[in-house]
mmCIF file as Biopython writes it, N, C-alpha, C and O atoms, coordinates in Angstrom:
data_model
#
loop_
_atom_site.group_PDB
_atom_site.id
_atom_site.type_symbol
_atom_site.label_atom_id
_atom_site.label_alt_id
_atom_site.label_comp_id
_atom_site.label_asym_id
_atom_site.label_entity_id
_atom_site.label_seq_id
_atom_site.pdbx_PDB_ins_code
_atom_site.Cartn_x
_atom_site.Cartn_y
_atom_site.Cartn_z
_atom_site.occupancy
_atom_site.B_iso_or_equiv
_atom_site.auth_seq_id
_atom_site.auth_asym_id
_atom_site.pdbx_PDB_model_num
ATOM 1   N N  . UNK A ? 1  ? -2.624  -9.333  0.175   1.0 0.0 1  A 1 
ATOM 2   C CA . UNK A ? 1  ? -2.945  -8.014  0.682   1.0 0.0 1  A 1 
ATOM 3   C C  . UNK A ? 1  ? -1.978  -7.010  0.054   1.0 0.0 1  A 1 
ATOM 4   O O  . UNK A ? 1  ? -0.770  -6.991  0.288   1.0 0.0 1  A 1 
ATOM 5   N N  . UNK A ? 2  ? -2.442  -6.415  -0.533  1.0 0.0 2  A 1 
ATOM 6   C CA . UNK A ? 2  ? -1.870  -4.967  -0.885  1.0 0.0 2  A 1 
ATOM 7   C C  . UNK A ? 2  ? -2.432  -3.424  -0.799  1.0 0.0 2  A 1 
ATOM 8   O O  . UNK A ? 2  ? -3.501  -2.984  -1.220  1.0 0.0 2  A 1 
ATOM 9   N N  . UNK A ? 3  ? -1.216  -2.654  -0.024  1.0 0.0 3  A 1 
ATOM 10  C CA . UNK A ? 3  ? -1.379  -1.651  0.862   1.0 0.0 3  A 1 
ATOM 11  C C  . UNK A ? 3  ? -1.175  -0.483  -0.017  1.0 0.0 3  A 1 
ATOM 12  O O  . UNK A ? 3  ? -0.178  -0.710  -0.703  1.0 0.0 3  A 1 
ATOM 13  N N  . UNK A ? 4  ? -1.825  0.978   -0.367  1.0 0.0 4  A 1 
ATOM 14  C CA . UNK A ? 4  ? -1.444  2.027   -1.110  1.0 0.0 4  A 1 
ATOM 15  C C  . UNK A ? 4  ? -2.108  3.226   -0.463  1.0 0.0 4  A 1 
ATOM 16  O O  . UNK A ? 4  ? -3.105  3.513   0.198   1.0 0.0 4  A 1 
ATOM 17  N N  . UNK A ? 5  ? -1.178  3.698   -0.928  1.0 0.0 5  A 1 
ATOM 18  C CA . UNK A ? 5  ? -1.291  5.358   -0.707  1.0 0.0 5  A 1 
ATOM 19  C C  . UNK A ? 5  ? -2.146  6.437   -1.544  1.0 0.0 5  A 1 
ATOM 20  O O  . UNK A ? 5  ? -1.678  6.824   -2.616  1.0 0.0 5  A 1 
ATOM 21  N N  . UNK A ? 6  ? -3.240  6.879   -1.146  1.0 0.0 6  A 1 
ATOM 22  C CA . UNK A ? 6  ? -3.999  7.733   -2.218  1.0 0.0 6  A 1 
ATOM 23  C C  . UNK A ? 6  ? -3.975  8.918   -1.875  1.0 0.0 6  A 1 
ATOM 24  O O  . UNK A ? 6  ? -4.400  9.311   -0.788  1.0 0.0 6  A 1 
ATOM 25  N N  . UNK A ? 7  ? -3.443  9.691   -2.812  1.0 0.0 7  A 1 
ATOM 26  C CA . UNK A ? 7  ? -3.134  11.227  -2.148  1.0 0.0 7  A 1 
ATOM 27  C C  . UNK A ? 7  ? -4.134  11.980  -2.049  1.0 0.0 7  A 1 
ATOM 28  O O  . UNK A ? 7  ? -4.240  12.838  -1.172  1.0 0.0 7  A 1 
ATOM 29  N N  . UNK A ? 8  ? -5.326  11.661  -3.287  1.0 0.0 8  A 1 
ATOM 30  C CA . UNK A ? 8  ? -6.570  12.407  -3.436  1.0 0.0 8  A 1 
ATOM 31  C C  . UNK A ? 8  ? -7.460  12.139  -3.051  1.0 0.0 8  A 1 
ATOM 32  O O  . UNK A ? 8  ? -8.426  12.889  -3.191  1.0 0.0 8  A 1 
ATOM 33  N N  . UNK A ? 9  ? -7.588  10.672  -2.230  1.0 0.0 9  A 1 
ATOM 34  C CA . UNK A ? 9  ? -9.026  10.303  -1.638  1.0 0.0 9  A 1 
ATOM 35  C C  . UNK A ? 9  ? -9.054  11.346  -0.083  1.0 0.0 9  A 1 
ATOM 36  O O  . UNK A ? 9  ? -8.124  11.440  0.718   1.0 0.0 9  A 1 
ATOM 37  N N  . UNK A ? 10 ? -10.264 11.964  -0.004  1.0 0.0 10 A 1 
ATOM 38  C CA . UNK A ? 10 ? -10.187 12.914  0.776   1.0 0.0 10 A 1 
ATOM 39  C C  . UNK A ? 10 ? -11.513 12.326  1.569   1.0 0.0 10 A 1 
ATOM 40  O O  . UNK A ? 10 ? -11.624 12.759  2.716   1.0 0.0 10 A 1 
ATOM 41  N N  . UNK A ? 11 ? -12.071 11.821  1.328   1.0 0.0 11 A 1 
ATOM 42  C CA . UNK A ? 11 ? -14.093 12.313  1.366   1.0 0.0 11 A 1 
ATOM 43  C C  . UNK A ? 11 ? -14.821 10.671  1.114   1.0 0.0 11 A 1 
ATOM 44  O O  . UNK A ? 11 ? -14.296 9.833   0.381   1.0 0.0 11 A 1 
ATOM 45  N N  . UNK A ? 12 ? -15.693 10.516  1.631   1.0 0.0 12 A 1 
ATOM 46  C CA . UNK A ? 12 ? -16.514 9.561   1.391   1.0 0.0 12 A 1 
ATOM 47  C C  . UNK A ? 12 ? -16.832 9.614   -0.057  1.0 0.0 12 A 1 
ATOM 48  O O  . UNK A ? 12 ? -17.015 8.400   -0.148  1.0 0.0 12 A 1 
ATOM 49  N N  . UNK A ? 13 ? -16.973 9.895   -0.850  1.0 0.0 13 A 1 
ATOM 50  C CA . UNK A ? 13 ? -17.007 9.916   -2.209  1.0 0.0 13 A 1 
ATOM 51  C C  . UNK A ? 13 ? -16.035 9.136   -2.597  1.0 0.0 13 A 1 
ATOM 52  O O  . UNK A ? 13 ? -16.282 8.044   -3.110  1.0 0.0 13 A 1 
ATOM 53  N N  . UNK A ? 14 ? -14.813 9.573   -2.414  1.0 0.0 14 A 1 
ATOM 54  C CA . UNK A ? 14 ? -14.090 8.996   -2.609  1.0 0.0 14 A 1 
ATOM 55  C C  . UNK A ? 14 ? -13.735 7.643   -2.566  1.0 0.0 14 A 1 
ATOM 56  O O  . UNK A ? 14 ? -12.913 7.105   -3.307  1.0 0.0 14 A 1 
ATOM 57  N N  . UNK A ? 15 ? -14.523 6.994   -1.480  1.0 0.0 15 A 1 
ATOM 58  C CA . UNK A ? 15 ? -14.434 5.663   -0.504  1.0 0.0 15 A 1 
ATOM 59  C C  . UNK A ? 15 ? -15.261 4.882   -1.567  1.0 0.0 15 A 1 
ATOM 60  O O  . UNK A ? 15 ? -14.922 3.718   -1.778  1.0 0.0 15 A 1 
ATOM 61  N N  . UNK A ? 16 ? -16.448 5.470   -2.347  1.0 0.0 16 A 1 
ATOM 62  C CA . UNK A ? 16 ? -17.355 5.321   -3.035  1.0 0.0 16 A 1 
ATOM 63  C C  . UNK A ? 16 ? -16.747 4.820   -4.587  1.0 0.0 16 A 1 
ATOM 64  O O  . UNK A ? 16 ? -17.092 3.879   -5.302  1.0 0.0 16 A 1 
ATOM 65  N N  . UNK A ? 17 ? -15.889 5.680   -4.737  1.0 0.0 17 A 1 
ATOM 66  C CA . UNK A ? 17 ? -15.486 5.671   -6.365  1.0 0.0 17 A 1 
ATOM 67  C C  . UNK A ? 17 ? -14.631 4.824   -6.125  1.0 0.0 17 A 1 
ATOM 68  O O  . UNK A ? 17 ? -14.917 3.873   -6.854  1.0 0.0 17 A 1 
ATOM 69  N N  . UNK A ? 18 ? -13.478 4.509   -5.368  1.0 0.0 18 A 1 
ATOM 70  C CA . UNK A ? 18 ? -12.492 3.454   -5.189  1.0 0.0 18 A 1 
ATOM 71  C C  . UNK A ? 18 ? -13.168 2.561   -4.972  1.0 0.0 18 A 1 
ATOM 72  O O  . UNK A ? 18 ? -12.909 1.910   -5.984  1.0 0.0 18 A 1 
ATOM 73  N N  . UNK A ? 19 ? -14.080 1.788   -4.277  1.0 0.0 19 A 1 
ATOM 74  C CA . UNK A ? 19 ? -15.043 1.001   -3.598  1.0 0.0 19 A 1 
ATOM 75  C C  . UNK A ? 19 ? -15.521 0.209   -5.322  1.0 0.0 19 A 1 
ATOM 76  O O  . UNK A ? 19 ? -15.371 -0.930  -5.764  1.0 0.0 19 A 1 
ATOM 77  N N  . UNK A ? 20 ? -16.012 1.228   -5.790  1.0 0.0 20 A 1 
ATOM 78  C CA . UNK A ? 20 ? -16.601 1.103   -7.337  1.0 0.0 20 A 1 
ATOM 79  C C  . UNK A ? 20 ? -15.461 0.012   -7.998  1.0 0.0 20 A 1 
ATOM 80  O O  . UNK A ? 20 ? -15.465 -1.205  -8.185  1.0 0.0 20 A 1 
ATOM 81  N N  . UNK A ? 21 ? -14.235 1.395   -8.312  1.0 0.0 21 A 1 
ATOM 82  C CA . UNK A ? 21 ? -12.871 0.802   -9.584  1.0 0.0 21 A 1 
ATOM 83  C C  . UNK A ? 21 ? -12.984 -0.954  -9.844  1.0 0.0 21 A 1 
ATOM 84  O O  . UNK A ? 21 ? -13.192 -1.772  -10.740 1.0 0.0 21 A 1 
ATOM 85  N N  . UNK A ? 22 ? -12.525 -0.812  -7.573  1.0 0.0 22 A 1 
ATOM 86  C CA . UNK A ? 22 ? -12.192 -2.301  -7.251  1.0 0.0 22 A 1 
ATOM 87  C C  . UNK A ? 22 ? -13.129 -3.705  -7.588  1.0 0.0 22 A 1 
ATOM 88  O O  . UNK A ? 22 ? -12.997 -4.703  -8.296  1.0 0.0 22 A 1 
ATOM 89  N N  . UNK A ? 23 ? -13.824 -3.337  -6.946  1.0 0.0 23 A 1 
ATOM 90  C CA . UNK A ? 23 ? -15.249 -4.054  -7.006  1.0 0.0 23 A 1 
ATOM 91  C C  . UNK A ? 23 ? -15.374 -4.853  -8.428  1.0 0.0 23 A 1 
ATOM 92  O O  . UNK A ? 23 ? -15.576 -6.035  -8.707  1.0 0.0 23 A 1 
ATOM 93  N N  . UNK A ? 24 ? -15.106 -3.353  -9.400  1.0 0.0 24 A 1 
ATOM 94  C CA . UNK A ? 24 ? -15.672 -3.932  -11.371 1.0 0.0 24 A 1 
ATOM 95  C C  . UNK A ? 24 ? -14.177 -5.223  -11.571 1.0 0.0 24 A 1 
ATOM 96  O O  . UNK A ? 24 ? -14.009 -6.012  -12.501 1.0 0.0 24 A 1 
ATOM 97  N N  . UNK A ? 25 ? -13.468 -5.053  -10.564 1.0 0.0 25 A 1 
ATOM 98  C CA . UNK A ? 25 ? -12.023 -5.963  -11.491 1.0 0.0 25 A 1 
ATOM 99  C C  . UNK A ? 25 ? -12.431 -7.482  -10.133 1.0 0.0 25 A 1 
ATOM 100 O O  . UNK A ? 25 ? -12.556 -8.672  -10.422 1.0 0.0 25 A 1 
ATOM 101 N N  . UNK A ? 26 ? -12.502 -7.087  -9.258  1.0 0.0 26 A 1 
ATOM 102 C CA . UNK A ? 26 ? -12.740 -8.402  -8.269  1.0 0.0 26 A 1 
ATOM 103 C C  . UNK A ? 26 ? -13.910 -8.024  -7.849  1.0 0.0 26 A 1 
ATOM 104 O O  . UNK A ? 26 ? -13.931 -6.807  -7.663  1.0 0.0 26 A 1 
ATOM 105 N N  . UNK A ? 27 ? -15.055 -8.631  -7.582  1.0 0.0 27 A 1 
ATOM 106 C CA . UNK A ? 27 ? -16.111 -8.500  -6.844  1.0 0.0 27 A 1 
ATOM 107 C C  . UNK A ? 27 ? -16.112 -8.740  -5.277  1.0 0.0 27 A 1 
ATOM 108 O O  . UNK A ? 27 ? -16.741 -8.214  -4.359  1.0 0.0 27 A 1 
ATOM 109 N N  . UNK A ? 28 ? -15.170 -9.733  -5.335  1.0 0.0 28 A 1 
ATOM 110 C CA . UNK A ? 28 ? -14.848 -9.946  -4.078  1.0 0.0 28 A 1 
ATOM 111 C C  . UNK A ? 28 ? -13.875 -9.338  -2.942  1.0 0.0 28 A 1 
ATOM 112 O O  . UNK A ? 28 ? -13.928 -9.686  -1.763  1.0 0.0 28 A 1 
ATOM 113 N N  . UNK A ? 29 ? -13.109 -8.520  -3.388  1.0 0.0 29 A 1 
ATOM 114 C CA . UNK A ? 29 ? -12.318 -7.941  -2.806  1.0 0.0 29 A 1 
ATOM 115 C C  . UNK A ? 29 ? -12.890 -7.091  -1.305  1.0 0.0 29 A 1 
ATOM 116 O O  . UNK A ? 29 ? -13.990 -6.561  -1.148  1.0 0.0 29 A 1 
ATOM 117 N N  . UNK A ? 30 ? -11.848 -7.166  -0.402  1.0 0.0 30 A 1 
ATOM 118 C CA . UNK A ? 30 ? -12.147 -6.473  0.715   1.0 0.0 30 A 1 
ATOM 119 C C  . UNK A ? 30 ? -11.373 -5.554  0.681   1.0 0.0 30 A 1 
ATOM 120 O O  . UNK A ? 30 ? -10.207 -5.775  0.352   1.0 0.0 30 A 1 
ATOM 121 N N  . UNK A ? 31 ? -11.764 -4.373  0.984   1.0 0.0 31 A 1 
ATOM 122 C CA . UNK A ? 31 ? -11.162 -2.990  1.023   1.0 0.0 31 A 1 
ATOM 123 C C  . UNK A ? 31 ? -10.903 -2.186  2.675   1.0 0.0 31 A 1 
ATOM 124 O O  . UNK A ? 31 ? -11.983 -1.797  3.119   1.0 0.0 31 A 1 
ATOM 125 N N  . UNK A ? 32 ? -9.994  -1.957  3.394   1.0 0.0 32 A 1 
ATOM 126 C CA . UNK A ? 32 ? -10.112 -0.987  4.543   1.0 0.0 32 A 1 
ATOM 127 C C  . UNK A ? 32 ? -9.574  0.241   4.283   1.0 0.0 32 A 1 
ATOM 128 O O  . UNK A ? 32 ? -8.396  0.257   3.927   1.0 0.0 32 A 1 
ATOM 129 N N  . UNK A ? 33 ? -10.269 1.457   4.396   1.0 0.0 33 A 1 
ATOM 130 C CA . UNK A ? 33 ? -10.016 2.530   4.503   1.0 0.0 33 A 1 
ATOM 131 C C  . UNK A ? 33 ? -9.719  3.371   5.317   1.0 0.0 33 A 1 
ATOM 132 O O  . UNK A ? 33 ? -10.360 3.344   6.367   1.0 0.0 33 A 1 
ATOM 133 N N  . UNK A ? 34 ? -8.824  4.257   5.179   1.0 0.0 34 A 1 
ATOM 134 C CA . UNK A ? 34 ? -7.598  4.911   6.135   1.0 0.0 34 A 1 
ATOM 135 C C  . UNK A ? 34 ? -7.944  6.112   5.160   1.0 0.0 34 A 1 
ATOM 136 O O  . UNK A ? 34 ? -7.502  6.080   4.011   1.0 0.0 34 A 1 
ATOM 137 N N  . UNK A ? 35 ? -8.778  7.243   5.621   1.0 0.0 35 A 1 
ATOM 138 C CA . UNK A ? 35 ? -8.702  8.134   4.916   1.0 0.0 35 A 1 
ATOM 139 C C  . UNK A ? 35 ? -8.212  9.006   5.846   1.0 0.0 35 A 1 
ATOM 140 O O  . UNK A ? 35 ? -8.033  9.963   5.092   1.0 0.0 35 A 1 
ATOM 141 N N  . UNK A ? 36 ? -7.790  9.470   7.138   1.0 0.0 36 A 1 
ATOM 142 C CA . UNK A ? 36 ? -6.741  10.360  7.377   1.0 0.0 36 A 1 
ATOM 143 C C  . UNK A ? 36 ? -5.479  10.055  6.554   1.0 0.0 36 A 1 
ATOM 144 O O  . UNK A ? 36 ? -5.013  10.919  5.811   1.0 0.0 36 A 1 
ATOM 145 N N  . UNK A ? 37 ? -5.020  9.056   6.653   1.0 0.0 37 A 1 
ATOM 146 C CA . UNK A ? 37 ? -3.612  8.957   6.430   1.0 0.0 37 A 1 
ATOM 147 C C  . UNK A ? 37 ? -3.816  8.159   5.001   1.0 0.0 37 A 1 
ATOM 148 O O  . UNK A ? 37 ? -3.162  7.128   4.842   1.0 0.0 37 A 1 
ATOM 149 N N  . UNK A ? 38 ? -4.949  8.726   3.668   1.0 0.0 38 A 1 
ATOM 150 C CA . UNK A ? 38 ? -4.688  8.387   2.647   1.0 0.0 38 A 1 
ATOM 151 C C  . UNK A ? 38 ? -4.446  7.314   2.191   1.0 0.0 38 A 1 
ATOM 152 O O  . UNK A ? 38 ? -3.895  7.115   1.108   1.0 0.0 38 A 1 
ATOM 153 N N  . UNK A ? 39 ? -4.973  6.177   3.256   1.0 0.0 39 A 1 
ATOM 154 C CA . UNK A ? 39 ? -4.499  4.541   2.732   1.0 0.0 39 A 1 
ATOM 155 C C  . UNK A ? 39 ? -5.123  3.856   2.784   1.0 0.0 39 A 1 
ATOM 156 O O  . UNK A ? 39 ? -5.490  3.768   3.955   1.0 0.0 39 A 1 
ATOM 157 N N  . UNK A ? 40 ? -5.681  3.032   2.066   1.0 0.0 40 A 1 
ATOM 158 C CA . UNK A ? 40 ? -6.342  1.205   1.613   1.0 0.0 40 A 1 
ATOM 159 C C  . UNK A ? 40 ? -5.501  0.345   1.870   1.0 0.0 40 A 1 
ATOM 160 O O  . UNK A ? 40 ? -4.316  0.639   1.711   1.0 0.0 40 A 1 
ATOM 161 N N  . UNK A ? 41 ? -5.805  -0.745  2.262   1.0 0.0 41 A 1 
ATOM 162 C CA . UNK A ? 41 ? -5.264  -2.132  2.054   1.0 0.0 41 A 1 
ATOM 163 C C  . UNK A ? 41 ? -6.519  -3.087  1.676   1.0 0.0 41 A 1 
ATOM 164 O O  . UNK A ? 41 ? -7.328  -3.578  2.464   1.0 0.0 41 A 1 
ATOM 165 N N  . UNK A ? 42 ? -6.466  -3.245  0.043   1.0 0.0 42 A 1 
ATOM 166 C CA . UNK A ? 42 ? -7.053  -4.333  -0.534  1.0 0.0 42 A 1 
ATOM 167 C C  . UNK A ? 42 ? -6.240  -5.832  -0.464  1.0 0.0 42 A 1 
ATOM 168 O O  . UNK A ? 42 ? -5.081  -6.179  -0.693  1.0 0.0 42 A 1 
ATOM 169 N N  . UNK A ? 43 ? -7.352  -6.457  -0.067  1.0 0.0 43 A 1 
ATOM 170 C CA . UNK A ? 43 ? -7.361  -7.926  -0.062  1.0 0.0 43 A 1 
ATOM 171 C C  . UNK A ? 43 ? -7.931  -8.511  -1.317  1.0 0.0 43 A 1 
ATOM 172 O O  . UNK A ? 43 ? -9.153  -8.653  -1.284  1.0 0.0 43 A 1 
ATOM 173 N N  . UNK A ? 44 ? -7.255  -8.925  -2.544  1.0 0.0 44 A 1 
ATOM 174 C CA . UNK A ? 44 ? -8.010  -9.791  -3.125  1.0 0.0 44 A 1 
ATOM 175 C C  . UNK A ? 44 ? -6.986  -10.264 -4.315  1.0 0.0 44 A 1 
ATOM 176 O O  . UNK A ? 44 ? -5.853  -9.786  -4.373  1.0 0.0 44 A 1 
ATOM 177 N N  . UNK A ? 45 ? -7.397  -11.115 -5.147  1.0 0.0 45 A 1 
ATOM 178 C CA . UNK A ? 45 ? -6.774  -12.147 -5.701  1.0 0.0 45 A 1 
ATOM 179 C C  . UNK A ? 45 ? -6.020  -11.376 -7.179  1.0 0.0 45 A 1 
ATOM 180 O O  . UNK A ? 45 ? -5.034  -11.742 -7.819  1.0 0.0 45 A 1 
ATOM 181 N N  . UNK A ? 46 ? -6.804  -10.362 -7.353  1.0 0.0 46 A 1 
ATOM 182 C CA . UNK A ? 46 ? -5.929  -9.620  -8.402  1.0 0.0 46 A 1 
ATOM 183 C C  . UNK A ? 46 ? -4.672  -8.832  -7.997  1.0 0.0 46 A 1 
ATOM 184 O O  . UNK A ? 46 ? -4.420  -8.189  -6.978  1.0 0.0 46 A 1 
ATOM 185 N N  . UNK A ? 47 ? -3.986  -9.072  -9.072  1.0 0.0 47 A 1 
ATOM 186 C CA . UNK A ? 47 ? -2.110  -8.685  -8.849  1.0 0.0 47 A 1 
ATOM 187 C C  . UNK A ? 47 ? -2.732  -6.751  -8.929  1.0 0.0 47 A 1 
ATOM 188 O O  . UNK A ? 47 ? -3.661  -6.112  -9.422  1.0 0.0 47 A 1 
ATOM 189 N N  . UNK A ? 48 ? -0.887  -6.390  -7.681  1.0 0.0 48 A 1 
ATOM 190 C CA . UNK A ? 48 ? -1.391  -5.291  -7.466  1.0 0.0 48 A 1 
ATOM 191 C C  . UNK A ? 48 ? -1.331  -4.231  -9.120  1.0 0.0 48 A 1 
ATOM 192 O O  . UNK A ? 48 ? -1.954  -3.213  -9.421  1.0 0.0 48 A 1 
ATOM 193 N N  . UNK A ? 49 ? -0.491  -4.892  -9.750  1.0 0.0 49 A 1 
ATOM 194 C CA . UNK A ? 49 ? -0.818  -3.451  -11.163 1.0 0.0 49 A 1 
ATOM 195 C C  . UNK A ? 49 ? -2.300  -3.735  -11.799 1.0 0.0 49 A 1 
ATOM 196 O O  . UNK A ? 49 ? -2.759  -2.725  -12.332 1.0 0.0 49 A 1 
ATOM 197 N N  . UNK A ? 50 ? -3.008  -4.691  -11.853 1.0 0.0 50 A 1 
ATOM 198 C CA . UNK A ? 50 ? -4.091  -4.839  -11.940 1.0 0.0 50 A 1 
ATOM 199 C C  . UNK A ? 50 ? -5.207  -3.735  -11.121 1.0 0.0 50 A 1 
ATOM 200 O O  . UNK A ? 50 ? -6.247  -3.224  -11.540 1.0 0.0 50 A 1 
ATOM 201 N N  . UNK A ? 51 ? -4.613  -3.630  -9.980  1.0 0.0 51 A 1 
ATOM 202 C CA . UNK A ? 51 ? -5.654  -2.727  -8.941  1.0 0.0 51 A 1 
ATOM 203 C C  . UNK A ? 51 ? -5.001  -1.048  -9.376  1.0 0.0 51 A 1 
ATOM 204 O O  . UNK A ? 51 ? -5.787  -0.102  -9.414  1.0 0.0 51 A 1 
ATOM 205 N N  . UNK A ? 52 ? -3.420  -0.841  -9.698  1.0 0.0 52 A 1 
ATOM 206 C CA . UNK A ? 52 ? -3.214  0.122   -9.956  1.0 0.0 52 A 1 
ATOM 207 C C  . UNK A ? 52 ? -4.376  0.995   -11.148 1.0 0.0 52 A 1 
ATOM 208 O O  . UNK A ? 52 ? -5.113  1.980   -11.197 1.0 0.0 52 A 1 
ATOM 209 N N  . UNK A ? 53 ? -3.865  -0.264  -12.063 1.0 0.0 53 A 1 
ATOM 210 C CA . UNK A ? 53 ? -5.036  0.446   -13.068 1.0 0.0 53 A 1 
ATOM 211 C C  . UNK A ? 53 ? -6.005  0.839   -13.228 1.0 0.0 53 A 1 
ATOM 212 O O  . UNK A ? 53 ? -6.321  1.809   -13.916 1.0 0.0 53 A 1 
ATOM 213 N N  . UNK A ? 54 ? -6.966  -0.179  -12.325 1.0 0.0 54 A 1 
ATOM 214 C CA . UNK A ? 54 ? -8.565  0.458   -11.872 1.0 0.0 54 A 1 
ATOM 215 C C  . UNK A ? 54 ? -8.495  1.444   -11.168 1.0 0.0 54 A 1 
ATOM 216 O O  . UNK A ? 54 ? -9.307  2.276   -11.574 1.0 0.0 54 A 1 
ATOM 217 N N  . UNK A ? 55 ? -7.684  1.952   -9.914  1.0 0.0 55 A 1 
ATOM 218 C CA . UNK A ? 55 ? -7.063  2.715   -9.136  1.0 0.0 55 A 1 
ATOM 219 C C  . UNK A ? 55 ? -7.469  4.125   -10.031 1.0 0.0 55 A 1 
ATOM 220 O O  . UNK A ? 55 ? -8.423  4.881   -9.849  1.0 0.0 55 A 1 
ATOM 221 N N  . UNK A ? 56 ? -6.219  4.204   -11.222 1.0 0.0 56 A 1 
ATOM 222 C CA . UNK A ? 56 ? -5.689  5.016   -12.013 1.0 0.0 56 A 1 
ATOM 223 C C  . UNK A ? 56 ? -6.792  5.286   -12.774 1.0 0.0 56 A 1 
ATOM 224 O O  . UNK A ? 56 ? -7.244  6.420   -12.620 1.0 0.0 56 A 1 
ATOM 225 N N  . UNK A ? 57 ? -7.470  4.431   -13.706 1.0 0.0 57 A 1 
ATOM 226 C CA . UNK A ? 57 ? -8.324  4.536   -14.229 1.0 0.0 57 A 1 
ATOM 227 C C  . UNK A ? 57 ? -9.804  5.439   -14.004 1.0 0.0 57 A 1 
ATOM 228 O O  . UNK A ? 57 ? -10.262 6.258   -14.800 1.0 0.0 57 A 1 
ATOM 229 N N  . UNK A ? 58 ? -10.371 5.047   -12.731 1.0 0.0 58 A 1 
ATOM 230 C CA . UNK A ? 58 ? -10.892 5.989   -11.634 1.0 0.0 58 A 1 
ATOM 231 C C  . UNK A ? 58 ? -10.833 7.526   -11.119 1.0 0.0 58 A 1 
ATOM 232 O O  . UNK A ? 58 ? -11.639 8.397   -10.791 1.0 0.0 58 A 1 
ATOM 233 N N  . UNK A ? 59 ? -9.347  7.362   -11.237 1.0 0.0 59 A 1 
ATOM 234 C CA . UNK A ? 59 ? -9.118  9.127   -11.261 1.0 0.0 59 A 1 
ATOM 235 C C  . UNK A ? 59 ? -8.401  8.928   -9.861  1.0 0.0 59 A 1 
ATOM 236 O O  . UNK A ? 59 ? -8.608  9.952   -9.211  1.0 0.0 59 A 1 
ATOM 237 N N  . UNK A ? 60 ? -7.738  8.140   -9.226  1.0 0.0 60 A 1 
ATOM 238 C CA . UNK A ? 60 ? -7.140  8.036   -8.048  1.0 0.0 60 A 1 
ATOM 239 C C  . UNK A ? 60 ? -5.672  7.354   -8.357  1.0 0.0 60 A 1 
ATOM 240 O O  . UNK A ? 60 ? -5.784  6.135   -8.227  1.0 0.0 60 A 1 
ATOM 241 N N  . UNK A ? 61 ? -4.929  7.566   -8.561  1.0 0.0 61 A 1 
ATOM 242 C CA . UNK A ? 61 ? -3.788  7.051   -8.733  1.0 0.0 61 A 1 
ATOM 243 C C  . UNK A ? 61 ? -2.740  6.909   -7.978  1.0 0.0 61 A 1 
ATOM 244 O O  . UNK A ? 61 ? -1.876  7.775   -7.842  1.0 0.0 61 A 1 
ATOM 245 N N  . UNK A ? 62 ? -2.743  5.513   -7.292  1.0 0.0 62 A 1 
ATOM 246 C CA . UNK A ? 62 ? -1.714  5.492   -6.336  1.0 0.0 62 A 1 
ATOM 247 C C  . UNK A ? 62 ? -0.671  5.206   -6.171  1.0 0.0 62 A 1 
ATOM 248 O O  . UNK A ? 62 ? 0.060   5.295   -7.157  1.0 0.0 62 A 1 
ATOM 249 N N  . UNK A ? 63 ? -0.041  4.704   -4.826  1.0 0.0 63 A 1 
ATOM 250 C CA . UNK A ? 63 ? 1.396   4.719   -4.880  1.0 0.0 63 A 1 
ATOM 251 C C  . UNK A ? 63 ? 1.212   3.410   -3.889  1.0 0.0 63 A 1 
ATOM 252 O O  . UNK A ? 63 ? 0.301   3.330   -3.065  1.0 0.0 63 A 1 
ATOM 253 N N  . UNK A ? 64 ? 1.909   2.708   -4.032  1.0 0.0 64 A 1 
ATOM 254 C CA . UNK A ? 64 ? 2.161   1.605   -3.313  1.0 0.0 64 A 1 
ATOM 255 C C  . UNK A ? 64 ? 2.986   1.330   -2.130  1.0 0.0 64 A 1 
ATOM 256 O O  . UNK A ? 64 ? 4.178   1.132   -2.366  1.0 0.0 64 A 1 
ATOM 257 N N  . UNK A ? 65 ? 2.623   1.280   -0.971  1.0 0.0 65 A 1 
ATOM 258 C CA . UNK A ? 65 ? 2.791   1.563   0.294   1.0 0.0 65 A 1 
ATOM 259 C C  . UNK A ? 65 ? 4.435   0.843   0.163   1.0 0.0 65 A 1 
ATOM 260 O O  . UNK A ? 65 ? 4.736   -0.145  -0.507  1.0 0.0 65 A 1 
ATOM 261 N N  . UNK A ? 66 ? 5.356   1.699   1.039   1.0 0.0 66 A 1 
ATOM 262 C CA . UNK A ? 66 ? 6.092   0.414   1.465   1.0 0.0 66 A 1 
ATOM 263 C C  . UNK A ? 66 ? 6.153   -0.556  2.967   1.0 0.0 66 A 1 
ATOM 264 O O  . UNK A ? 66 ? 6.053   0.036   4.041   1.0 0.0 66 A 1 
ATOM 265 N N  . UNK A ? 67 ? 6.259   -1.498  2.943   1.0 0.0 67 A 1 
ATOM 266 C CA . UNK A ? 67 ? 5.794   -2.666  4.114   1.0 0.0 67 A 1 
ATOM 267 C C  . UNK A ? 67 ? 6.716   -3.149  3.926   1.0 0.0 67 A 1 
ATOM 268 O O  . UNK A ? 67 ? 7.009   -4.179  4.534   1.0 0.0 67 A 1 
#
């Protein structure tokens, strides 16, 4: 499980395009969304700079929670 911070996901769109990034690198991945407080926690088998990049790539670039 890895937890991040998205400063720009605002909007269901958003939920949409991240939903997307993740999806193309793991299919399997589970995603929960925290869009008041700007945060995901993906579940899945790819390492988190792996998710950064799709993240980034996407147009959402995050920051990695600290826990």
């Amino acid at each position: 499980m890895t937890e991040f911070t998205i400063p720009d996901m605002t909007c269901g769109h958003c939920v949409g395009a991240i939903t997307d990034a993740l999806t193309a690198v793991d299919e399997n991945c589970e995603i929960d969304f925290d869009l008041l407080n700007h945060q995901i926690t993906v579940h899945s088998n790819r390492t988190p700079q792996q998710l950064v990049n799709a993240l980034t790539a996407a147009g959402y670039p995050p920051k990695i929670s600290d826990n």
